[in-house]
C-alpha positions as CSV (number, residue, x, y, z in Angstrom):
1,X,52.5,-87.9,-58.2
2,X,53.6,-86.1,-55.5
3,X,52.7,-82.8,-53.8
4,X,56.0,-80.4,-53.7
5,X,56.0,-78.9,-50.2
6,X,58.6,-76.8,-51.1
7,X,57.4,-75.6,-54.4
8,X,53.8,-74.4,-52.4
9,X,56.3,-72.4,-49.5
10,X,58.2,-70.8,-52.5
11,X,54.4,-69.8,-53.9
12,X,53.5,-68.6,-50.8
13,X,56.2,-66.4,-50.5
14,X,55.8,-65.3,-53.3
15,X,52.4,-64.3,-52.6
16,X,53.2,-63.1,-49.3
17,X,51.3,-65.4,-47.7
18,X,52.3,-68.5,-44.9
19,X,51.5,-71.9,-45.8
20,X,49.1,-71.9,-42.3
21,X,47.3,-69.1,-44.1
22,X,47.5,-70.7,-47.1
23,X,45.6,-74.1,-46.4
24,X,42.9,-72.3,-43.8
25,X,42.1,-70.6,-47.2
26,X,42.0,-73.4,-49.4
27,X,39.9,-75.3,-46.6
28,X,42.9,-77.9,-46.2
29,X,43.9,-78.9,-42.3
30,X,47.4,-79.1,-41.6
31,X,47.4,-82.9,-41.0
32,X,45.5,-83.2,-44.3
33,X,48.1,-81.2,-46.1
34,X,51.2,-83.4,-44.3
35,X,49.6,-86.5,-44.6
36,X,49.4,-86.2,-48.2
37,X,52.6,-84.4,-48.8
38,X,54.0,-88.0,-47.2
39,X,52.5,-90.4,-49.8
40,X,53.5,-90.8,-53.4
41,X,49.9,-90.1,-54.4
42,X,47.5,-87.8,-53.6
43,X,43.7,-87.1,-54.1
44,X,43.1,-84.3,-56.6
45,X,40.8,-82.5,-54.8
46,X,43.4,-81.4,-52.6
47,X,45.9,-80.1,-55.0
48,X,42.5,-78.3,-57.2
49,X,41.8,-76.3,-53.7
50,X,45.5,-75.4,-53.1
51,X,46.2,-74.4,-56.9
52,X,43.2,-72.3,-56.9
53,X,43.9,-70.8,-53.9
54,X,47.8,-69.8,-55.0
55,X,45.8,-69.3,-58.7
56,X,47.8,-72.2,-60.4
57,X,47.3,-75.1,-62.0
58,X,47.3,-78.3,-59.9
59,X,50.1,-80.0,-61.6
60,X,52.7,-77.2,-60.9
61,X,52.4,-78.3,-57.1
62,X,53.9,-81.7,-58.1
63,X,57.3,-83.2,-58.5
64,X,58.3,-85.2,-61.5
65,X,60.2,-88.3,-59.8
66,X,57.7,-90.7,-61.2
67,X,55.7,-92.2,-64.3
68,X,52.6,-91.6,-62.9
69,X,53.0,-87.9,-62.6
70,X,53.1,-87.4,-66.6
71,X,50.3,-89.5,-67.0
72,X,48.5,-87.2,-64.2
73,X,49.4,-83.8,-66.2
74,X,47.7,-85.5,-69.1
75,X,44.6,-86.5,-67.2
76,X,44.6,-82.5,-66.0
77,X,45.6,-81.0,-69.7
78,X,42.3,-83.1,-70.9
79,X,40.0,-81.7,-68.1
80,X,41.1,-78.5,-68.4
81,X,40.7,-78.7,-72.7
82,X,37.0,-80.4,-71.6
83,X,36.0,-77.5,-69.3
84,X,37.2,-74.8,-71.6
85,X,34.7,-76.4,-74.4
86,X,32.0,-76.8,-72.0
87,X,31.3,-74.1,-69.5
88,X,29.6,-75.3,-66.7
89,X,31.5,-78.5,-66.3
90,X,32.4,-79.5,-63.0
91,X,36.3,-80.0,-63.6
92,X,36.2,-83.1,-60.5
93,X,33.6,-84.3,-62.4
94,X,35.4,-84.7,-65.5
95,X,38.7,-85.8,-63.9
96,X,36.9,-88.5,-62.3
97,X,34.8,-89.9,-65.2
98,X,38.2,-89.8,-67.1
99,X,40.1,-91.8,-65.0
100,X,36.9,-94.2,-64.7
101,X,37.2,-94.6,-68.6
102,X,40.7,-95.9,-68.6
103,X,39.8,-98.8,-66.0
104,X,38.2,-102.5,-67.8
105,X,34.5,-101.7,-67.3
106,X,33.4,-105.3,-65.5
107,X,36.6,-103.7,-62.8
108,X,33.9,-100.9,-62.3
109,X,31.2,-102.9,-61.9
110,X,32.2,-105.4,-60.0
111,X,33.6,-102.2,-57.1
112,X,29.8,-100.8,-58.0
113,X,28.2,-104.0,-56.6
114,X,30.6,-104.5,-53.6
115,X,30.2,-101.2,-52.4
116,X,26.3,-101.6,-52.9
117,X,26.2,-104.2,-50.9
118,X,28.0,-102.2,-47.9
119,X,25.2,-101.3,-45.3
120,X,26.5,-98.2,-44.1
121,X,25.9,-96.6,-47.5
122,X,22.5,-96.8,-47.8
């Protein structure tokens, strides 16, 4: 999934608002916002902060050019169908602990005890 630069400046327009304004809002740094706008993935968090701030859904920010992009509007139509039944859910919460479910759980465990053994966690 990929973030849709030039879907955001056509929100912002929209809105009235420049895309400087727009990520000072959301609490999103310029080289934040370009860095990930470069990769074919980004981090979630990211697109919930800009979507909230131009008041839509994450997945509207994103292009369809790949597989993984569907499977990510699936992933967000489940959060959102989890939060609407639970008030009080943190939606990052629940996005994360989904996409923690689809991995093999011994893959979980076995990043659980690498990253416990790290010192600078502790």
């Amino acid at each position: 999934m990929r973030i849709s630069i030039a879907r955001i400046k056509a929100l912002c327009r929209e809105r009235g608002e420049t895309l400087s304004g727009l990520l000072a809002a959301a609490g999103v740094s310029r080289n934040a916002f370009y860095s990930l706008a470069r990769r074919k993935s980004v981090f979630p968090r990211t697109l919930e902060a800009v979507g909230a701030r131009l008041g839509v859904r994450p997945d509207a920010l994103l292009t369809a050019d790949d597989a993984g992009t569907e499977e990510m509007r699936a992933l967000l139509a489940d959060v959102d169908e989890i939060v609407r039944r639970n008030r009080g859910i943190d939606r990052e919460t629940a996005r994360h602990t989904l996409v923690l479910l689809k991995e093999k759980p011994v893959d979980r465990l076995r990043r659980a005890l690498v990253r416990s053994q790290r010192p600078d966690i502790h």
